[in-house]
C-alpha positions in Angstrom: 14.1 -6.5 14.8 11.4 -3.8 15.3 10.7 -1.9 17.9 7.9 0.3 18.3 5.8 3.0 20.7 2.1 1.6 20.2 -0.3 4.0 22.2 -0.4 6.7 20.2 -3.4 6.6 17.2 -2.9 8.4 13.4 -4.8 11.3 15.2 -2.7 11.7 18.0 0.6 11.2 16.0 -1.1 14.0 13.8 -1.8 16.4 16.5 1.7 16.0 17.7 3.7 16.6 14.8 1.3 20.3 14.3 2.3 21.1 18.4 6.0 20.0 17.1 5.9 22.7 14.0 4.5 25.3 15.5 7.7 25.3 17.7 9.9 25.3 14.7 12.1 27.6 13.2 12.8 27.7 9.7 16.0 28.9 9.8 17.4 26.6 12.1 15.8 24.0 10.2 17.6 25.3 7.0 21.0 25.4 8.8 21.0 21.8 9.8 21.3 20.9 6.3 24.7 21.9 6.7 25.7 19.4 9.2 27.7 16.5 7.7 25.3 14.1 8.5 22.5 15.9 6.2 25.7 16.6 3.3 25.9 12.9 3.1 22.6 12.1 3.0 22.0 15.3 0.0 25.2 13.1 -2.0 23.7 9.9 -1.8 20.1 10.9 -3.6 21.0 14.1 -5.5 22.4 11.9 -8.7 19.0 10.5 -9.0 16.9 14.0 -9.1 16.0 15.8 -12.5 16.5 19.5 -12.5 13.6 20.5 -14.7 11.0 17.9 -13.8 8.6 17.9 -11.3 9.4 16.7 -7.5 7.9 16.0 -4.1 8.4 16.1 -0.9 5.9 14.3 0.9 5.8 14.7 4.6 8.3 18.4 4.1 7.5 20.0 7.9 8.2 23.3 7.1 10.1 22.8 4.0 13.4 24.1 4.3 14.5 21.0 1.9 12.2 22.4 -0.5 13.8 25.8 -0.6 17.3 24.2 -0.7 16.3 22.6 -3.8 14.8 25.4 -5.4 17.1 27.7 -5.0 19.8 25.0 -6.8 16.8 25.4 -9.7 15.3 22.1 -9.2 11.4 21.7 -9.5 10.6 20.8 -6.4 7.0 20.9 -4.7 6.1 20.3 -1.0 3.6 18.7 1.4 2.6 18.1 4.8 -0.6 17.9 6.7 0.4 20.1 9.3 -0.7 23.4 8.8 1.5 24.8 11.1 4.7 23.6 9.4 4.0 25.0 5.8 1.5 27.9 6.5 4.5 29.9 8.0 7.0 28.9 5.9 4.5 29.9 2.6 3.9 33.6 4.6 7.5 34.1 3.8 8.1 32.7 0.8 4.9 32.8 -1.0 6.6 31.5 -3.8 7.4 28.2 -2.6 4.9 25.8 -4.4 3.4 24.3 -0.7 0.2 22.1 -0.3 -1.3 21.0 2.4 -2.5 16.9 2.3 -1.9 13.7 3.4 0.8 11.4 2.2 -2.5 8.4 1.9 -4.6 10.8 -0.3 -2.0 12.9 -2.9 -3.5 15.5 -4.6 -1.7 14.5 -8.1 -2.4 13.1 -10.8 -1.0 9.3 -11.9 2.3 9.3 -13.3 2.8 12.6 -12.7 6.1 13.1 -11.0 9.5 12.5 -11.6 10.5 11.6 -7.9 8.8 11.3 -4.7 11.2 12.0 -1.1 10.4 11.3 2.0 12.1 11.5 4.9 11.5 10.5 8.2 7.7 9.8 7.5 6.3 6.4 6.9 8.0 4.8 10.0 4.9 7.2 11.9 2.0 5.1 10.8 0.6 2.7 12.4 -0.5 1.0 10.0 3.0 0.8 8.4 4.4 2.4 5.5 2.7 0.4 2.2 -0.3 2.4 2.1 1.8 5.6 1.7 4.5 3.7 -0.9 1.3 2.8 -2.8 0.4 5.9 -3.2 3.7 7.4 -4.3 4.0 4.7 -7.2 0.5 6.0 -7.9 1.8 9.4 -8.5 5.5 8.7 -9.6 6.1 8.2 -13.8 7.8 5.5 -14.9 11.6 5.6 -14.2 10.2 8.0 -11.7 12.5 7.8 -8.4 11.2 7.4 -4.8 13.3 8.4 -2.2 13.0 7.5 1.2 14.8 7.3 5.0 13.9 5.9 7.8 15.2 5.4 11.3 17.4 1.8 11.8 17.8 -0.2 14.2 21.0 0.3 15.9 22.9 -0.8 19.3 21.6 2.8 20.6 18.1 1.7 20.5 18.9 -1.7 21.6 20.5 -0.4 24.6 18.1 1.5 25.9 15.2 -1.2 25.3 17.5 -3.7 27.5 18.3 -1.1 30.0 14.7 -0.2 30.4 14.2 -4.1 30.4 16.5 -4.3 33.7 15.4 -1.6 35.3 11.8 -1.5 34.5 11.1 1.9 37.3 13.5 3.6 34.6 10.9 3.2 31.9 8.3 4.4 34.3 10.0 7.4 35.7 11.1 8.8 32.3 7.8 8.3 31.3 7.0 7.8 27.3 9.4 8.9 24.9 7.2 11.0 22.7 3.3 11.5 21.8 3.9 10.4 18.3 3.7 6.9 17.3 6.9 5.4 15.4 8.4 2.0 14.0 12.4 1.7 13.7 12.5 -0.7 10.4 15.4 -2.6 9.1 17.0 -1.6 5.4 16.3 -5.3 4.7 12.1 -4.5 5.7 12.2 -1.7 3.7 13.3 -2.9 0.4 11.1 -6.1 1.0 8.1 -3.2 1.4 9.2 -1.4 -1.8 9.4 -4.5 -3.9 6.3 -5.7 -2.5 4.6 -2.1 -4.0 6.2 -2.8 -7.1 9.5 -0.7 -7.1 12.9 -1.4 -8.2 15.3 -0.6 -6.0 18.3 0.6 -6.7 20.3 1.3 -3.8 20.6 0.8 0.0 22.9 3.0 2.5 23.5 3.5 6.3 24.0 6.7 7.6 23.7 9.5 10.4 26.1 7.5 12.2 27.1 10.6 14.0 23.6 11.2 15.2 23.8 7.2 17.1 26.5 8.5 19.1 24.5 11.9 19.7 22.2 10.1 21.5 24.5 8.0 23.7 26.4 10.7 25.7 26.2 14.2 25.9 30.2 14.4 24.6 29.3 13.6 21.1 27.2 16.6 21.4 28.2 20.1 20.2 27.0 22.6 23.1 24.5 25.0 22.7 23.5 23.9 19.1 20.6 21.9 17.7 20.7 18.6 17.3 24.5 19.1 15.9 27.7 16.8 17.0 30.7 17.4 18.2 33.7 17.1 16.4 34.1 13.9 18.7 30.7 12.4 17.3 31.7 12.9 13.9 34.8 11.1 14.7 33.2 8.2 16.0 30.2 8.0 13.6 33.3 7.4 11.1 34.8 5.0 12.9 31.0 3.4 13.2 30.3 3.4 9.6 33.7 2.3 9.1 33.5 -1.1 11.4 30.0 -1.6 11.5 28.0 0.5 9.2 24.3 -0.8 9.9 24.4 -1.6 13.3 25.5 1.9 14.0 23.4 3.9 11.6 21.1 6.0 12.9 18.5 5.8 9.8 18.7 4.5 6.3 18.2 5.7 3.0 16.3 3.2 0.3 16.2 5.0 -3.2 14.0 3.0 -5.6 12.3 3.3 -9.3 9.3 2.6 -10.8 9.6 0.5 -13.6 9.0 1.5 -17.0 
């Protein structure tokens, strides 16, 4: 099942992902990749990265996963088409390899790199997310990696589409969720989309269960941080992933190849 938020255009999605960044804060940004949600998701696609070959991250906001990778040594590049998510990030570190461009239109060469990540991107465009998975098997070598997240349906989401269902004034008070446009796809969708641009996949996973039970009730919510979850989320997201892994995952990861 998909559910989507259909008003807003590329532009408009655009235009609200630059008023998004130019609220950010690097450093907060950096420090959510300790959470234990992000430490999974790190373990479950590190294995596949080469340390001296050439990687992207397509869609990087202000590119705090780029500097956690570079600073383990990795080669690790960075793009987004908000200026206002890698212009101040580059003004500190001017050393960070940034680029500003659009995930349709890469400005590399064919078979070029040696993985492509994204995450959190494709589910933005309207149009869906082939154009954008063409373009990184364009760009991607052979045996080169793409990997990629996306949010997932879960009985979160479906909750709040059949309680805003019930109590249509609800929907109409809160008002619409965000000025972005974005798609919640299934694991099974996006492997069908990979295979369909040609990849191999090699492996599928649930996670950020945590973050599902962030979003149901302010307990699973540490106070006063960002975005983090209380010691009580964690505890159910385990007991989530443990009993029923997809239907409360709060995105999931699809790590593919390109075939030699």
């Amino acid at each position: 099942m998909t559910t989507t938020t259909s008003v807003p255009t590329y532009e408009d999605t655009k235009q609200a992902w630059r008023d998004i960044w130019a609220q950010t804060d690097f450093d907060r940004e950096l420090h959510t990749l300790s959470y234990p949600r992000c430490r999974e998701l790190i373990g479950l696609y590190q294995p596949y990265l080469e340390k001296s070959a050439p990687l992207l991250e397509a869609g990087c906001g202000p590119a705090h996963i780029v500097y956690y990778f570079r600073q383990q040594g990795y080669d690790m590049i960075g793009l987004d088409y908000a200026p206002e998510a890698v212009l101040p990030t580059h003004e500190r570190y001017p050393h960070l390899p940034l680029q500003l461009g659009d995930v349709h239109q890469l400005p590399y060469k064919d078979n070029s790199l040696a993985a492509y990540l994204s995450f959190g991107v494709v589910e933005h465009f309207e149009h869906g997310p082939l154009p954008a998975m063409r373009e990184a098997f364009r760009v991607l070598r052979p045996s080169g990696k793409l990997i990629i997240t996306v949010p997932h349906p879960n009985f979160v989401e479906d909750l709040r589409i059949l309680i805003n269902r019930l109590f249509p004034s609800r929907a109409g008070k809160l008002g619409r969720r965000a000025a972005y446009f974005e798609t919640y796809y299934t694991h099974q969708q996006m492997t069908d989309f990979a295979r369909q641009v040609g990849f191999t996949v090699l492996r599928v996973a649930p996670y950020s269960h945590s973050f599902t039970f962030w979003g149901l009730h302010p307990m699973f919510r540490r106070k006063d941080s960002y975005y983090e979850s209380s010691a009580l989320g964690e505890l159910a997201g385990q007991i989530g992933k443990r009993l029923f892994p997809w239907r409360s995952a709060f995105e999931s990861l699809v790590i593919a190849e390109k075939p030699s």
